[in-house]
N, C-alpha and C positions, 0 to 999 in steps of 0.2 A: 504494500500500500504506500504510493508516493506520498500521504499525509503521515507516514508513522509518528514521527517527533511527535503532533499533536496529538495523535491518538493515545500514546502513551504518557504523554504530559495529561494529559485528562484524565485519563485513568488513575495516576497517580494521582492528583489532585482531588477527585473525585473521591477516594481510600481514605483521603487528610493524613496523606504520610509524607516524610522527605526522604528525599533520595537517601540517606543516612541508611534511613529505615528500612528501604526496598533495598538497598544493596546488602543491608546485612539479612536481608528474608531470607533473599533469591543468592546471595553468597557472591557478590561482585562490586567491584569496586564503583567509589564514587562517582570516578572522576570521568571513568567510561560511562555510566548512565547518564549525566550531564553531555556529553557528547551526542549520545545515542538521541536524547531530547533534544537538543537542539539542531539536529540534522547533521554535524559534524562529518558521524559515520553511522553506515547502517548496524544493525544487529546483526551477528551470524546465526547462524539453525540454533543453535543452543541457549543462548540470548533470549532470540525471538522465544522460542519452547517456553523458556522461564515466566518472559514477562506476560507472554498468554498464558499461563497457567496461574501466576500468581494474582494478574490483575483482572483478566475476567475477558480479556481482548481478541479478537484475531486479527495477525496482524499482515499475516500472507496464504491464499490457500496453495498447499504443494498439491503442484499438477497428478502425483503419483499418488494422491490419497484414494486408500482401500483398495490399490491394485498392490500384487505381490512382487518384491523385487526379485527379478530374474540376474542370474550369475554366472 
């Protein structure tokens, strides 16, 4: 989602927590959420995973959802 920053800054916001807060839930540093909010850099898979999980978001759908990966 080209809008993530915002989705995720509202989300957060939305919780009434600070990044402090979300970073020691979801176990990541500060000063990468602050980035990630402000469009700096995107999230990677693991990231992204977290902050939908913890904040209640989606923030990209993967194309390969409920298909089996082949090897």
């Amino acid at each position: 989602d080209p809008e993530f920053p915002k989705v995720i800054r509202d989300a957060r916001n939305k919780r009434g927590i600070t990044h402090e807060q979300l970073g020691q839930k979801i176990n990541e540093k500060v000063t990468l959420l602050k980035k990630v909010e402000t469009g700096t850099i995107k999230p990677d898979d693991t990231l992204s995973k977290k902050l939908e999980r913890f904040l209640g978001i989606k923030l990209y759908i993967n194309s390969n959802e409920g298909e089996e990966a082949i090897e």
